[in-house]
C-alpha positions in Angstrom: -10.2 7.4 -9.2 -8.1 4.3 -10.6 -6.2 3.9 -7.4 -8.4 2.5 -4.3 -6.7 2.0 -0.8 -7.8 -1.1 1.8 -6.7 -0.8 5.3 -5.7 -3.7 7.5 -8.0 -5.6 9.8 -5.0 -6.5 11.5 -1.5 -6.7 11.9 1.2 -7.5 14.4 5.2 -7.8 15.0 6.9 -11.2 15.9 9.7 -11.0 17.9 12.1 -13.8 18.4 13.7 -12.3 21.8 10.2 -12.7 23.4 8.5 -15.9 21.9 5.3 -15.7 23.8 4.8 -11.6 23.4 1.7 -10.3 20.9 2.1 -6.8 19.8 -1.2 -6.7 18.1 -2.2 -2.5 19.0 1.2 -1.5 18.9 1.4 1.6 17.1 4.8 0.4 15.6 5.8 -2.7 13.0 9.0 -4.0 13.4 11.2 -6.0 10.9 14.8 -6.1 12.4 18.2 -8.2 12.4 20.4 -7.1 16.0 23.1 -9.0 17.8 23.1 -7.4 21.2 26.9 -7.8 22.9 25.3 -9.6 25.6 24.1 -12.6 23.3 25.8 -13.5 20.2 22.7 -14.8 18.3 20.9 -12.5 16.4 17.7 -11.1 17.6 14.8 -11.2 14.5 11.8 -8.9 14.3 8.7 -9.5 11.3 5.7 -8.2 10.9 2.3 -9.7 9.9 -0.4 -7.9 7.9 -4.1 -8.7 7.1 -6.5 -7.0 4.4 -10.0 -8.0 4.6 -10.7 -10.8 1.5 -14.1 -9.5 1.4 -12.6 -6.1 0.3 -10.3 -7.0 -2.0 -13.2 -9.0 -4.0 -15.8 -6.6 -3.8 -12.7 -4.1 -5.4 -12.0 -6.7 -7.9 -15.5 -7.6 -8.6 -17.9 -4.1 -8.6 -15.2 -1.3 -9.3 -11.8 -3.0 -11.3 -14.7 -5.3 -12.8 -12.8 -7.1 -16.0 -9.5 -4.7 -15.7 -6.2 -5.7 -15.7 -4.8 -4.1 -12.1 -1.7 -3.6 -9.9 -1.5 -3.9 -6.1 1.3 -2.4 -4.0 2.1 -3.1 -0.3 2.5 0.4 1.6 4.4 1.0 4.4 5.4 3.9 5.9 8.7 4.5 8.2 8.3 5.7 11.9 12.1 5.2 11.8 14.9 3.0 10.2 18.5 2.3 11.4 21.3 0.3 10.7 21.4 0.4 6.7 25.3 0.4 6.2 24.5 -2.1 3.3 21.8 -2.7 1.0 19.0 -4.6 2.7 16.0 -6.6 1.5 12.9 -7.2 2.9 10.3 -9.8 1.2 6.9 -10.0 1.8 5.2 -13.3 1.3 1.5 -15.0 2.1 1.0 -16.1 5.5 0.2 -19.6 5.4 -2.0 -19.3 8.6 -4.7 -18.0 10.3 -3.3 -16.1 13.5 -4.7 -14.1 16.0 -4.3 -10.2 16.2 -4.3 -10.1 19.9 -4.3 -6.8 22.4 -0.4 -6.0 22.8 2.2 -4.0 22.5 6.0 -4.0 22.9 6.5 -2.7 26.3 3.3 -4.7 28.3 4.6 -5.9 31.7 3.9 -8.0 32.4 3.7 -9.3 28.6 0.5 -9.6 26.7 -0.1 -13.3 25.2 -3.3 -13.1 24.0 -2.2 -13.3 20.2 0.0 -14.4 17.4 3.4 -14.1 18.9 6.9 -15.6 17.9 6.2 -19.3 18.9 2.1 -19.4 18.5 0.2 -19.3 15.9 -3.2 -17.8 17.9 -2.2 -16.9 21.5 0.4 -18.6 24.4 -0.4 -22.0 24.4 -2.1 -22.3 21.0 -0.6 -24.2 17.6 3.0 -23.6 17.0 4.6 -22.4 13.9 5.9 -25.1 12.3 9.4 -25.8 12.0 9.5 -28.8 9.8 7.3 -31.5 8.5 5.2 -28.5 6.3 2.5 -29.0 4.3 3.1 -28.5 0.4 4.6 -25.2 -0.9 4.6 -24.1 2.7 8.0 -23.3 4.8 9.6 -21.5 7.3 12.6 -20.9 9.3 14.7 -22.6 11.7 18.1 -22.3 13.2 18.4 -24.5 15.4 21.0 -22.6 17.6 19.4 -21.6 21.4 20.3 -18.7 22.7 18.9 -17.3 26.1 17.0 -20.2 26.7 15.0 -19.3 23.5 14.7 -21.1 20.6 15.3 -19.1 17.0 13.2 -21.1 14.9 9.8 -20.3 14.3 8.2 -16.7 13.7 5.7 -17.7 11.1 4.9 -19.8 8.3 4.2 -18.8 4.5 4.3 -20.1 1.1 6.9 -20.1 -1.6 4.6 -20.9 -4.6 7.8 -23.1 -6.4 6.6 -25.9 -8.1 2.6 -25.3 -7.8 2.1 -21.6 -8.3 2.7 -20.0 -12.2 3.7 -17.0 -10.8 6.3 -15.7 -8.6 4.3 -15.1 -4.8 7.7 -13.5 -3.1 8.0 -9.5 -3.5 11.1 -7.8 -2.3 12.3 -4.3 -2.0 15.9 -2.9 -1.4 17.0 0.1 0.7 20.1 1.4 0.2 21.8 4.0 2.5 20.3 7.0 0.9 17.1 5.5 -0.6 13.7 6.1 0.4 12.7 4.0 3.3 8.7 3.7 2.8 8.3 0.2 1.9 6.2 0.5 -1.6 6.3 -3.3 -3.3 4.4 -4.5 -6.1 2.3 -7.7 -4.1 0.1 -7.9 -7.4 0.5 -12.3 -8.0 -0.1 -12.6 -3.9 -3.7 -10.6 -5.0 -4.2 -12.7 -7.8 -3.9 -15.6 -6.0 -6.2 -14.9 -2.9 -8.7 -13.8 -5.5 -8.5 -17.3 -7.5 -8.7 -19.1 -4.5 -12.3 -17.3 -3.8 -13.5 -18.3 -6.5 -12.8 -22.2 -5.5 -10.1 -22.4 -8.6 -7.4 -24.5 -7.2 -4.5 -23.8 -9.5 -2.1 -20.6 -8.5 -4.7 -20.2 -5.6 -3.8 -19.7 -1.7 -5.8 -18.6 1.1 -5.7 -15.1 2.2 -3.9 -15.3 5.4 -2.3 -12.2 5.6 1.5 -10.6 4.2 4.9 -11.8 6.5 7.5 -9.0 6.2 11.0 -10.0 6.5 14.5 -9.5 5.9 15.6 -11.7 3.2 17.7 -14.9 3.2 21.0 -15.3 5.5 20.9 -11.4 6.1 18.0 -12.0 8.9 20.1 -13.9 11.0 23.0 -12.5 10.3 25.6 -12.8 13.2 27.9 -9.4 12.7 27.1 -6.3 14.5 28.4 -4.2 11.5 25.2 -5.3 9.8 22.2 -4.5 12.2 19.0 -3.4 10.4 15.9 -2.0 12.2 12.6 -1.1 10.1 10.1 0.2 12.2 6.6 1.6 9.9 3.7 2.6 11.1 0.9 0.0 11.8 -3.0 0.1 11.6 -3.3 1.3 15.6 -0.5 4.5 14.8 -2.5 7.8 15.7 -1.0 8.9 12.4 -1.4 9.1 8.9 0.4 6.6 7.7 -1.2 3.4 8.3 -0.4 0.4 6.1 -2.5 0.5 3.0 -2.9 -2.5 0.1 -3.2 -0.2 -3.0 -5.1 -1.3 -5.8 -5.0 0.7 -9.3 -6.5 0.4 -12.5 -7.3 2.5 -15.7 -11.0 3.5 -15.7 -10.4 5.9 -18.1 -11.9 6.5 -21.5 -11.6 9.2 -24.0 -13.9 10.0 -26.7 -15.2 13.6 -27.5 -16.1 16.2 -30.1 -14.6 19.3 -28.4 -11.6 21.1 -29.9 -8.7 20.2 -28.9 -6.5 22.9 -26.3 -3.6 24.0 -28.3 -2.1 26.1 -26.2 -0.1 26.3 -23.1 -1.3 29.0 -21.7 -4.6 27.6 -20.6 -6.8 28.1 -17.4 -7.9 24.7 -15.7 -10.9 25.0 -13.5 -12.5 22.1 -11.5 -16.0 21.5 -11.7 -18.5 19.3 -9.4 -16.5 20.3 -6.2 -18.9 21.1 -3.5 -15.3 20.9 -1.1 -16.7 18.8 1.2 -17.5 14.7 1.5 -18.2 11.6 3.4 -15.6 9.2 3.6 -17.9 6.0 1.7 -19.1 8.4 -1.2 -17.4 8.6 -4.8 -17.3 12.0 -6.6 -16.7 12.4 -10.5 -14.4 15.9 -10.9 -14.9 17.7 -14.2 -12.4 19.8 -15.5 -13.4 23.4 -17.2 -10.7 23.7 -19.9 -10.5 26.9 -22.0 -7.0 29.4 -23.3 -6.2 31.9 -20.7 -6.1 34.2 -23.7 -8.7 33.2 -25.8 -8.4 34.4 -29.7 -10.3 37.6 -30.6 -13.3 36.3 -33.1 -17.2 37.4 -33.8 -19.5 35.2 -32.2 -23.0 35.6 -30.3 -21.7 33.7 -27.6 -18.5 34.2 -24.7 -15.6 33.2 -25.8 -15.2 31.7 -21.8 -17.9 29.5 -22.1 -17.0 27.0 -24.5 -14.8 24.0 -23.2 -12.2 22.7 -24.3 -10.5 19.1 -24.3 -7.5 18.6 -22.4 -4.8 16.0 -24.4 -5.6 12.4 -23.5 -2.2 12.0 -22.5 -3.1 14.3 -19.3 -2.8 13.1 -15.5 -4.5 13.9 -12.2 -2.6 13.8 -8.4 -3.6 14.3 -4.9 -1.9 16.1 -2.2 -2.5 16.3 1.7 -2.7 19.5 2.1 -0.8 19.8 5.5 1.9 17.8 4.8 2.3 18.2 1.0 2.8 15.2 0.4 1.1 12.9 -2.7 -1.1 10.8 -1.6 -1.9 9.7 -4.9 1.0 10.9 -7.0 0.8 11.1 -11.0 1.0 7.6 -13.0 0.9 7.1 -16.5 -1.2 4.2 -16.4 -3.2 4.2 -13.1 -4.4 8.1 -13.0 -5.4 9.1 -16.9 -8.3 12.1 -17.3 -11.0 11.0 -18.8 -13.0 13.2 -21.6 -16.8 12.9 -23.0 -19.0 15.3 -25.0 -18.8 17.7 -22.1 -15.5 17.9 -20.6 -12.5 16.2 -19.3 -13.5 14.3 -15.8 -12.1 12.1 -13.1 -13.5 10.0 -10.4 -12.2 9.6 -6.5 -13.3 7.4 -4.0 -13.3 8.9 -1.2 -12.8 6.3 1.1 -9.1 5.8 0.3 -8.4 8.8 1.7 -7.6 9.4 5.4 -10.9 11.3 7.0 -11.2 14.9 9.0 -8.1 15.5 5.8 -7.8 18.2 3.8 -6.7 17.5 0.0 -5.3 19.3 -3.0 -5.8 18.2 -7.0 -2.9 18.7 -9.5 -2.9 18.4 -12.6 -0.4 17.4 -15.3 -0.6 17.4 -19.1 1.7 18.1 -22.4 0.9 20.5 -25.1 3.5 21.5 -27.6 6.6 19.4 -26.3 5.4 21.7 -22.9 4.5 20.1 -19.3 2.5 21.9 -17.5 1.1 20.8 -14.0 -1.6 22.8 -12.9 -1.5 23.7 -9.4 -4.7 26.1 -9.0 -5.5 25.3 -5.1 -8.1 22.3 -6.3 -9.5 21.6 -2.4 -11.8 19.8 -0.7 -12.0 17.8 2.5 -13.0 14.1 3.9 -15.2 13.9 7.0 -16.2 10.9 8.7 -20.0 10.0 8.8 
């Protein structure tokens, strides 16, 4: 398929309350603003997240190979609170190499074995820099001390103004009533890891990982009517919803000499399903188009043999099966159907899928000013090994 998911290597939540704690296993990613009544200075939460460079490139390089692509930054809510008001959260390119660590939240005593708050690496290690940054680099600091603790600090990242051509900050807003999956086009940040690979110094940065934050004055906000709390899922949850970096493409191509399906009542059957695959392999679908009510005419062969070709303006989806939910959903651009000299087709790698899953196909097209989605219990499963 045109739409390939990485998973992280690592990630990890900085809190400001506790300046030397890691959180690298914690199931949970935080990005939060409080002001708890016993302290009037706001308590910050971000998140950091690594995808493997090697990944991206081999993507980029053996399967996008020459496209133009889009990458989005997933994340998916364990729980969210405190959106009376619009929020924003950015996500911008870590400017450092940290350490994951072996933490989580609750550890007592507390776990200081990686990137924390304060550190860079581990308790004791570099400190995030609160001034004096290298070019296009910043941060954040206060300067207020509450606790005993020092605000500033809690990472490092670049702002790509005035060396970057292209904007390296991506935000999303949540409303009240908006969705609260974080789903952020990080497509410049890609571009620019990929650049930099390649040893081309202009628009290039090192990939060091995403920082997710609340946006501008609203993270350290000091009202308590305004007290966000994002928590997603992270790479170590037990669920399905780990962070993914998607990337998505159009591989299709359409070109064929079989008659066109006029009709919209039409049967849809998928091909080249043996229901069952590893988790590293790639399958190509093909699609057995035909009328459900074929026209009555004289000819030596069955009429429910020949095969038809779908529109080119025709779409494929993926669904978990439990949880009904799209995995892939349909896009316009990124999941076209594909046609030849045999039939329509589709590829999926397999890979990008959660394992030990069961999946359904849908499929979407237009004939006649009619859009018909084809929902013909399309299964098959991912196994690991």
């Amino acid at each position: 398929m045109a739409v390939y998911k990485l998973f992280p290597e690592k990630d990890t939540t900085l809190y400001s309350a506790f300046p030397n704690l890691n959180t690298g296993i914690d199931a949970i990613l935080e990005i939060s603003s409080t002001v708890p009544s016993i302290a009037p200075s706001p308590r910050v939460a971000r998140s950091i997240i690594q995808f493997s460079q090697t990944e991206i490139e081999d993507v980029i390089d053996n399967k996008i190979n020459g496209s133009a692509f889009s990458s989005s930054l997933k994340l998916f809510a364990a729980e969210v609170q405190g959106i009376n008001l619009d929020t924003t959260l950015e996500i911008l390119p870590a400017s450092n190499t940290w350490g994951n660590g072996t933490g989580e939240y609750g550890d007592k005593p507390q776990t200081t074995n990686g990137s924390s708050w304060k550190y860079i690496s581990y308790s004791g290690s570099d400190i995030w820099k609160t001034g004096g940054y290298t070019p296009y680099v910043t941060g954040s600091y206060t300067g207020s001390i509450s606790e005993g603790l020092q605000n500033g600090v809690g990472g490092n990242w670049y702002t790509g103004s005035g060396y970057m051509t292209r904007d390296i900050t991506s935000t999303q807003t949540f409303g009240l009533r908006s969705t609260k999956d974080l789903n952020s086009n990080v497509t410049n940040i890609i571009h620019a890891w990929y650049t930099a690979s390649k040893d081309t110094p202009v628009n290039s940065i090192n990939n060091n990982g995403f920082i997710v934050k609340i946006s501008g004055s609203s993270e350290f906000a000091t009202t308590k009517a305004i007290q966000p709390i994002f928590k997603f899922y992270s790479v170590d949850t037990n669920t399905i919803y780990p962070p993914t970096l998607e990337m998505k493409w159009d591989d299709s191509q359409y070109s064929t000499t079989l008659p066109p399906i006029t009709t919209s009542d039409l049967f849809v059957g998928l091909d080249s399903n043996p229901g069952k695959f590893r988790k590293e392999s790639v399958n190509v679908f093909r699609l057995n188009v035909r009328p459900e009510f074929p026209v009555r005419t004289f000819k030596t062969t069955s009429l429910y043999t020949e095969n038809f070709a779908l529109p080119s303006a025709s779409y494929y989806a993926i669904k978990d099966l439990d949880t009904n939910e799209f995995v892939v959903d349909f896009d316009d651009n990124f999941t076209k159907i594909s046609c030849d000299g045999t039939s329509n087709y589709f590829s999926i790698y397999m890979n990008g899928l959660e394992p030990e899953r069961y999946y359904k196909i849908l499929i979407k097209t237009t004939i006649n000013g009619n859009t018909i989605v084809k929902d013909e219990d399309y299964y098959f499963k991912v196994v690991n090994g």
